[in-house]
C-alpha positions in Angstrom: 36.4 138.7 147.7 38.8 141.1 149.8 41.8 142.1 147.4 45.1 141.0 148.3 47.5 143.9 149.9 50.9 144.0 148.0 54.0 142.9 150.2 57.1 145.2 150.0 59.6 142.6 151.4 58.5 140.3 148.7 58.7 142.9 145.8 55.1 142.8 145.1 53.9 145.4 142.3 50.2 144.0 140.7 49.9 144.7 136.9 46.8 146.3 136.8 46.1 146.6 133.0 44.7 144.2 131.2 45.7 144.8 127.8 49.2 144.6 128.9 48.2 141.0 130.7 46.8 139.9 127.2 50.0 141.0 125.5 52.4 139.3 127.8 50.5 135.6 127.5 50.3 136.6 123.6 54.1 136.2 123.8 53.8 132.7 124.4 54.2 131.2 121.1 56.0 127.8 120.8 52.5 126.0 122.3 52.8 123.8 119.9 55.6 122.1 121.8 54.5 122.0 125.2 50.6 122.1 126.9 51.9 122.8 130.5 52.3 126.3 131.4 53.6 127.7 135.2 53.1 130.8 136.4 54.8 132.3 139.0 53.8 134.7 141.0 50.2 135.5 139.9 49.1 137.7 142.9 45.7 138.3 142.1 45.3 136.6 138.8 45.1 138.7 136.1 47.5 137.1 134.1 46.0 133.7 134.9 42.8 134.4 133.8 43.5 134.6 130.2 45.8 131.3 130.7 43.0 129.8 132.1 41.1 131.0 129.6 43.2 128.9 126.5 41.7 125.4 126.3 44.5 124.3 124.8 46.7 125.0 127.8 47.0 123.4 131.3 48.2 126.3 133.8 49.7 125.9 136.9 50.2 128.7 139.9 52.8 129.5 142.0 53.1 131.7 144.5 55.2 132.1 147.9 52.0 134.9 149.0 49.8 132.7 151.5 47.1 135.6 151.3 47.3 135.5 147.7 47.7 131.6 147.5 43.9 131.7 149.8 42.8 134.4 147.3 43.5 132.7 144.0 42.3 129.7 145.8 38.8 131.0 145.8 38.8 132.6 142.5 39.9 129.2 140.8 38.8 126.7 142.8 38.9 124.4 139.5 42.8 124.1 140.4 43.1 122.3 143.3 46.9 120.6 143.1 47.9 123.0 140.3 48.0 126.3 142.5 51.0 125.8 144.5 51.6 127.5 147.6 55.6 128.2 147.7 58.8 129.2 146.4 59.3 128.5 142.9 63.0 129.1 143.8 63.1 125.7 146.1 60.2 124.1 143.8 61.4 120.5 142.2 59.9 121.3 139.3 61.1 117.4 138.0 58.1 116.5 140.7 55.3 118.6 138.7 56.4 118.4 135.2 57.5 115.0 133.6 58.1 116.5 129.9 58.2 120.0 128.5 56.3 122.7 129.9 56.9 127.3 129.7 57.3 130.1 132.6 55.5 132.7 132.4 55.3 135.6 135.1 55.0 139.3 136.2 58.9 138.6 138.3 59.6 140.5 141.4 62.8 142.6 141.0 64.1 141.4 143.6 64.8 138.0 142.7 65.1 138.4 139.0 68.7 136.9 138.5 68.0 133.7 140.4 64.3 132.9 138.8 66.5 133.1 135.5 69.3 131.0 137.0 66.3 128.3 138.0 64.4 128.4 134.0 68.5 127.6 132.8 68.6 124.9 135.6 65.9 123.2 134.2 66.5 124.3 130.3 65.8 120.8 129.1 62.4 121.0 130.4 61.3 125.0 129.9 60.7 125.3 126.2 60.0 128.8 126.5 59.8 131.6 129.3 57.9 134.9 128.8 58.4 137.5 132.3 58.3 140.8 132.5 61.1 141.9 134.9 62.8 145.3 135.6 63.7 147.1 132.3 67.2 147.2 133.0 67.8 142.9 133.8 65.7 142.4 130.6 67.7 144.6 128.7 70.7 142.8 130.1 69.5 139.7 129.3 69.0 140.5 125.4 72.4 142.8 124.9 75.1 141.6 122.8 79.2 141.3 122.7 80.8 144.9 123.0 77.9 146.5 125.7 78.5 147.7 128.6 74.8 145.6 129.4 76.0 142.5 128.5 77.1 140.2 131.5 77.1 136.6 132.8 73.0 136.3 132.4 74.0 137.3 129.0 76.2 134.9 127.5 74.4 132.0 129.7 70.8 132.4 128.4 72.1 133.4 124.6 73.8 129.7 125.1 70.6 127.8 125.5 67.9 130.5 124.4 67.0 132.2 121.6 65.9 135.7 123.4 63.9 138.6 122.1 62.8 142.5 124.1 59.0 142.4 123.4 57.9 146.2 124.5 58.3 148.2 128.2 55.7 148.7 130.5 55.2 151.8 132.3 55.4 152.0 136.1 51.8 153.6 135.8 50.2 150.1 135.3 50.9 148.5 138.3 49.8 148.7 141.9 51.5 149.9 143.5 53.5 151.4 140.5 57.8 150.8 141.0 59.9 153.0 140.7 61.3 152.3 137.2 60.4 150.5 133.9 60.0 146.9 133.0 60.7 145.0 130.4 59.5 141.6 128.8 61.1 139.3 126.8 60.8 135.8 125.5 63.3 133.2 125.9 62.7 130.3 123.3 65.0 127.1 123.9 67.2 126.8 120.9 68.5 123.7 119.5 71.4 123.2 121.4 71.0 120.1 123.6 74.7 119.9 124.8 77.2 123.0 124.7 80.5 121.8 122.3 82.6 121.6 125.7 83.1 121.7 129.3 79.8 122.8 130.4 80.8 123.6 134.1 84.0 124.6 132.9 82.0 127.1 130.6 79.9 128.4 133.6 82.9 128.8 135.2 85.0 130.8 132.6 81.9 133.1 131.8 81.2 134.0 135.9 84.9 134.7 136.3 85.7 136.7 133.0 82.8 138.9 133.6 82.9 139.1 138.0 86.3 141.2 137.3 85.0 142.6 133.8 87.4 145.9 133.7 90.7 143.3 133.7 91.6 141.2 130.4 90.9 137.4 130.8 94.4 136.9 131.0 94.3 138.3 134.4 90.5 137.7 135.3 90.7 133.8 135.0 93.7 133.4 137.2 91.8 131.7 139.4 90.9 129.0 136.9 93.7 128.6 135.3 97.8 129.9 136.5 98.8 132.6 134.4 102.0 129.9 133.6 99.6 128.2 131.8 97.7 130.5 129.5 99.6 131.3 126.0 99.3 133.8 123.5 95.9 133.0 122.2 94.4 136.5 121.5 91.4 135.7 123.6 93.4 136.2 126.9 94.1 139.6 126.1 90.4 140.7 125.9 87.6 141.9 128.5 84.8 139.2 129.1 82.3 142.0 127.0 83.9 141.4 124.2 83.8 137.7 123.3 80.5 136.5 122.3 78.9 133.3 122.8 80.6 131.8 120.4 83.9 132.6 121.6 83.5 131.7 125.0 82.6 128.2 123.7 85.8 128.2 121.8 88.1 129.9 124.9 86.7 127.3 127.2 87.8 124.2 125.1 91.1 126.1 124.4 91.2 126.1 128.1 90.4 122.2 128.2 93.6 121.6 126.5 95.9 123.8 128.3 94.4 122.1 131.7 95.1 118.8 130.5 98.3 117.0 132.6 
């Protein structure tokens, strides 16, 4: 079987080593509450042999790589419907899974922000997610309050997910190897079903605190709110880095009552 060539313009870097493939599936560890598994972007497979390889999961493939869709076709031809050839980005995922299911992937870089947008889009369903992505965005994703790392992914995913680093991976283990380190954590969905406010309000207030970070809230959230309208609540006169979680909650039902009529 002709290997498959990696494709720059889709961000294509193969993981090569296997222990590393073992340790990355490993990280999967809520199985207990789901059997479904998808992986995204498997390339040539190595991750998905060891999936395939646990009885006690059913694995599905994604991947938007028609050579290595025709590839992975031959390798597992036990698949059929469950390898996917397409974007997991414009996959409704509502279609495949009816209950709970994980993500698991090796990410391209290049689209890291929006895969993690898709897993919260659907956080009712994805009980867990374990990716390896570029060092830096996983790092990101698992910084707290007061870091100059920590950003709207941030305090989004740490609202729905409990999230944990799990080790680097050099750029010696793929093919071809990228230009800097990755990272891969574990998101596990937390018990929160239902944020205690305004959840689009909440998107909103997070996005616009941290897209002007460097000015206070006071000033950054104009656009959601008239400056005539905020008060003296201390929150206004802070940076979006510095409120956690927790506080954004709170600021965005403070906001709740100073935009009612």
């Amino acid at each position: 079987m002709s290997l498959v060539k990696a494709k720059k313009h889709l961000g294509q870097h193969f993981l090569t080593d296997k222990k590393i493939a073992e340790r990355i599936v490993d990280g999967l560890i809520h199985t207990d509450k789901y059997r479904q598994v998808l992986e995204v972007g498997p390339g040539m497979g190595i991750l998905s042999d060891i999936l395939l390889a646990r009885e006690n999961l059913e694995t599905f493939l994604i991947d938007i790589d028609v050579e290595s869709v025709a590839f992975l076709a031959k390798k597992y031809p036990q698949l059929g419907d469950r390898l996917i050839s397409g974007d997991f980005l414009k996959l409704d995922l509502t279609s495949i899974f009816a209950g709970k299911f994980a993500v698991i992937g090796n990410f391209p870089y290049n689209i890291s922000s929006q895969i993690l947008f898709k897993i919260l889009e659907h956080k009712d369903n994805v009980v867990e997610m374990v990716g390896m992505f570029q060092k830096e965005v996983a790092e990101r994703c698992a910084s707290k309050s007061g870091t100059k790392e920590y950003g709207i992914l941030s305090v989004l995913i740490q609202a729905y997910y409990n999230i944990e680093y799990l080790f680097t991976v050099k750029p010696g283990t793929f093919n071809p190897p990228p230009k800097v380190n990755s990272g891969v954590i574990r998101l596990s969905r937390n018990d929160v079903e239902t944020l205690p406010c305004d959840e689009k309000l909440f998107w909103r207030t997070v996005k616009g605190g941290f897209n002007q970070r460097r000015k206070t809230l006071r000033n950054a959230l104009s656009g959601t709110i008239p400056k005539d309208k905020m008060d003296s609540h201390p929150f206004f006169d802070k940076r979006a880095e510095q409120l956690s979680v927790e506080d954004f909650i709170a600021l965005t039902q403070h906001l709740s009552s100073l935009m009612q009529p």
